[in-house]
LUMPAZA-482350 format. One record per residue: residue in three letters; residue number from 1; x, y, z of N, C-alpha, C, O, CB in turn. Coordinates in steps of 0.02 Angstrom, whole numbers, plus 50000, padded with zeros to 5 digits. Glycine has a CB too. Layout:
% residues N
["ALA",NUM,[X,Y,Z],[X,Y,Z],[X,Y,Z],[X,Y,Z],[X,Y,Z]]
...
***
This chain:
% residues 74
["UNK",1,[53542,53894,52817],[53547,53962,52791],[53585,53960,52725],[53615,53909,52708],[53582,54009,52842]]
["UNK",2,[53585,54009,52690],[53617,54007,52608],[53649,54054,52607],[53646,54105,52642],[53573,54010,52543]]
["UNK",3,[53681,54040,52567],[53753,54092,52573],[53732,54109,52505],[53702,54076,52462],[53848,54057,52587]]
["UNK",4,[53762,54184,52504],[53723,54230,52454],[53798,54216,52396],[53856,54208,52415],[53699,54334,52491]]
["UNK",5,[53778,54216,52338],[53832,54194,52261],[53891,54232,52271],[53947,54209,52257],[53800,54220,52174]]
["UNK",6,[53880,54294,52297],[53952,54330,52300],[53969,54302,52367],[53986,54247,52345],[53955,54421,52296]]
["UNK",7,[53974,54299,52406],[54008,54281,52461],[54058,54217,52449],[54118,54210,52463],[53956,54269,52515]]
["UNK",8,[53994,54156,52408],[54045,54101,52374],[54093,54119,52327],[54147,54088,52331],[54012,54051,52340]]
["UNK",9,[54084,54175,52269],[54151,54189,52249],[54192,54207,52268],[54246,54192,52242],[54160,54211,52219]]
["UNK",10,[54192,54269,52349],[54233,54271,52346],[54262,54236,52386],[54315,54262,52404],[54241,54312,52342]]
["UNK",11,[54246,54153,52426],[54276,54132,52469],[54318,54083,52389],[54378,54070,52381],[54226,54096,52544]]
["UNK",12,[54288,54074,52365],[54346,54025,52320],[54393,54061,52266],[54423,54033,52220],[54303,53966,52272]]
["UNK",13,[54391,54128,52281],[54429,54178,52252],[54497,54178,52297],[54554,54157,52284],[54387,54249,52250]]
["UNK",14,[54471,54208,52352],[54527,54187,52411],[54573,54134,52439],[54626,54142,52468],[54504,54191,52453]]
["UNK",15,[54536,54067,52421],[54576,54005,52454],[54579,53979,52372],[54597,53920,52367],[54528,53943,52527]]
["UNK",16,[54566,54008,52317],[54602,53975,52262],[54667,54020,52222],[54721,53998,52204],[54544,53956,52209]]
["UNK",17,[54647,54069,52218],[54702,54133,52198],[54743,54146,52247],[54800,54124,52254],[54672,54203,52183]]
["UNK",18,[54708,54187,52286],[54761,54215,52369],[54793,54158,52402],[54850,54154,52425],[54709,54250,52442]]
["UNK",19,[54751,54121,52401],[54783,54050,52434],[54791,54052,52524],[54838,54033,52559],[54872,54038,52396]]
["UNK",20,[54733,54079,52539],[54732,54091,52598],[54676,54025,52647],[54634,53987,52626],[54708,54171,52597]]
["UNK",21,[54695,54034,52697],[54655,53962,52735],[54605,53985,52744],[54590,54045,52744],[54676,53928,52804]]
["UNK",22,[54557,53918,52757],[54496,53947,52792],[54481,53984,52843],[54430,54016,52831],[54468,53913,52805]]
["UNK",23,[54512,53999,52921],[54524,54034,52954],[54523,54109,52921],[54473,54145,52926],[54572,54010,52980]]
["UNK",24,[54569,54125,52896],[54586,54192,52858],[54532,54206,52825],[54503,54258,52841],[54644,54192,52810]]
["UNK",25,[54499,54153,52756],[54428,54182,52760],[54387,54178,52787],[54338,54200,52756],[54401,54179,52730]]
["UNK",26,[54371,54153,52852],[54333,54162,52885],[54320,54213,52910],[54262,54234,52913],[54336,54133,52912]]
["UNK",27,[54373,54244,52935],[54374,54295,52977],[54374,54369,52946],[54359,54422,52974],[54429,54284,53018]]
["UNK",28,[54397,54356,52871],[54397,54415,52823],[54340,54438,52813],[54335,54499,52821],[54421,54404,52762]]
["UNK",29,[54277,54400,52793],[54243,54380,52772],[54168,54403,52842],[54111,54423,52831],[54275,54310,52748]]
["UNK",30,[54202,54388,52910],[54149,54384,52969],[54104,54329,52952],[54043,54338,52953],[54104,54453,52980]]
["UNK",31,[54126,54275,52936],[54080,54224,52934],[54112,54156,52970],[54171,54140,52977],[54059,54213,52856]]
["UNK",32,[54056,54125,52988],[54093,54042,53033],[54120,54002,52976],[54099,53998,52918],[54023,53977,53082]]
["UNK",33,[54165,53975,53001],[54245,53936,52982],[54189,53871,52946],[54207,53844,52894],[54319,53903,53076]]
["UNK",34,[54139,53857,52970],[54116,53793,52930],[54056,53811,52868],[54021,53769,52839],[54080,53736,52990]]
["UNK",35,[54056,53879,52857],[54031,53895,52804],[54074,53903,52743],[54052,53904,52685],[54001,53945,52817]]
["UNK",36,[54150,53908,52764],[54193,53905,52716],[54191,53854,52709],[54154,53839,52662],[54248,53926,52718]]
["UNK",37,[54214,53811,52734],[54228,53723,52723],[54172,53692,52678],[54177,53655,52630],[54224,53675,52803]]
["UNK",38,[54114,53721,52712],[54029,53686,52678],[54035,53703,52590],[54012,53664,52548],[53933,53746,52720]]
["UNK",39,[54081,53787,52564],[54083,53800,52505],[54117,53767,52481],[54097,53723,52443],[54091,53847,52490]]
["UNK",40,[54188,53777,52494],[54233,53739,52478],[54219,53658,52455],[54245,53636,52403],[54270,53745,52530]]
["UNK",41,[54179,53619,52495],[54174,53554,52487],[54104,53549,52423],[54103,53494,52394],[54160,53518,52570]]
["UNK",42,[54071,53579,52409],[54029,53574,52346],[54075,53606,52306],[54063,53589,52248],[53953,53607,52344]]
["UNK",43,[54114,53636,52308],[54140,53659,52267],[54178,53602,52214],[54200,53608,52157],[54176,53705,52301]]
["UNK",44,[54174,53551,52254],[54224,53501,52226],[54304,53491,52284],[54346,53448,52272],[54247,53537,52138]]
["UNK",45,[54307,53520,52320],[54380,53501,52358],[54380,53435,52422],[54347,53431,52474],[54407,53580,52401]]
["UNK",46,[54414,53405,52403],[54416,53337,52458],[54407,53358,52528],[54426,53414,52546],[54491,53295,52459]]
["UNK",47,[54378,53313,52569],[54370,53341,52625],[54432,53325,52666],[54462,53272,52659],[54309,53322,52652]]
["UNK",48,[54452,53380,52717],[54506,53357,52726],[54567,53387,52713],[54611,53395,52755],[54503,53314,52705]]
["UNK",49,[54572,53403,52655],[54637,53454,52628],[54584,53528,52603],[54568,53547,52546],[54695,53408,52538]]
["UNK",50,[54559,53567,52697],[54521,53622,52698],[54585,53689,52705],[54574,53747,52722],[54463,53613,52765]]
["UNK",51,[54639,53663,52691],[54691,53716,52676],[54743,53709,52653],[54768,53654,52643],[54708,53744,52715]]
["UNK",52,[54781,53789,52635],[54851,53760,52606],[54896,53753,52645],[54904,53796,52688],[54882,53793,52559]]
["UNK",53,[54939,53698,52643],[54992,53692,52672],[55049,53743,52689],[55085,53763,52644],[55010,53651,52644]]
["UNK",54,[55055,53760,52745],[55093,53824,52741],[55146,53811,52803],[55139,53835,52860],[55040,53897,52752]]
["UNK",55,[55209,53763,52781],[55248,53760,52856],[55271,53803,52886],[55305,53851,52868],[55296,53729,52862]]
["UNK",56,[55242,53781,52960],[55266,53802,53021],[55338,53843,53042],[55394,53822,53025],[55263,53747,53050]]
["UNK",57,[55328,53892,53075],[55411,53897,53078],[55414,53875,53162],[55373,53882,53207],[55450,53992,53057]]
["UNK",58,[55486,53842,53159],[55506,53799,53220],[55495,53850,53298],[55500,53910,53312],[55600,53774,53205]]
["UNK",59,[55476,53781,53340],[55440,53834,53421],[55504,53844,53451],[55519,53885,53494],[55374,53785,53494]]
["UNK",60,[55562,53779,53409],[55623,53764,53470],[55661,53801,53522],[55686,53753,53551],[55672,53747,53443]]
["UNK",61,[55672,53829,53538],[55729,53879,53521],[55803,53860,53567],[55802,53830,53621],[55698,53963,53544]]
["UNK",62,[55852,53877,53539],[55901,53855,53529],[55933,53886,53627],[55914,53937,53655],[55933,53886,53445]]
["UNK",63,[55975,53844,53649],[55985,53860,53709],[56033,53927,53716],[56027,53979,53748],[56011,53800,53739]]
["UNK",64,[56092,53896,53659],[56132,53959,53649],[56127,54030,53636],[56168,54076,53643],[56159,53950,53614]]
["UNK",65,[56065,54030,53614],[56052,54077,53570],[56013,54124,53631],[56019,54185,53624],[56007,54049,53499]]
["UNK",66,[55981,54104,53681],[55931,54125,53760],[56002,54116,53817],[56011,54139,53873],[55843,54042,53788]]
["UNK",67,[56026,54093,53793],[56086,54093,53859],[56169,54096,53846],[56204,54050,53868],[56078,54019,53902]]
["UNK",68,[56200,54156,53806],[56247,54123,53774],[56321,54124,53803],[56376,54098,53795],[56245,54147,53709]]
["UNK",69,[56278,54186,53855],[56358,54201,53911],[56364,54142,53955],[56409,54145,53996],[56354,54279,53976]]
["UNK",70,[56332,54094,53955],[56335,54027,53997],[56380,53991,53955],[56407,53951,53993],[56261,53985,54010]]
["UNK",71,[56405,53983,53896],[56460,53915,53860],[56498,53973,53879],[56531,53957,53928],[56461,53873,53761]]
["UNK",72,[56506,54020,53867],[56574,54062,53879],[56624,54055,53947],[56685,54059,53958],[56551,54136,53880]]
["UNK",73,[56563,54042,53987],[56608,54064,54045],[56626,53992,54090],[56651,53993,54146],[56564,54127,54096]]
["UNK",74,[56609,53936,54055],[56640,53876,54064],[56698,53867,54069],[56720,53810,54077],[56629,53843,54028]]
***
């Protein structure tokens, strides 16, 4: 199937300006996640780095912080 010219601009409008992942345009967009990737990759982008890096914030969570009347009353 072919993806119609505007749809490709605006997916490389989005993950090159907005800087948003493929997911995000995917879903902006209502289209499957490997039609972004399929643009993206003629587009010229390595395969592989299909998003921007955007770190994680930590799952940890800290014991003290969920239990804190427990060091107290030691």
């Amino acid at each position: 199937m072919v993806t119609p010219p505007d749809i490709e601009a605006q997916i490389l409008r989005f993950y090159h300006a907005e800087k948003w992942t493929m997911g995000t345009i995917a879903r902006q967009l209502h289209i499957h996640h490997s039609v972004v990737r399929r643009v993206l990759a003629q587009a010229g982008l390595p395969r592989g780095l299909g998003h921007h890096h955007v770190p994680r914030k930590s799952t940890r969570i800290c014991r003290s912080f969920v239990r804190p009347w427990r060091h107290s009353r030691r």
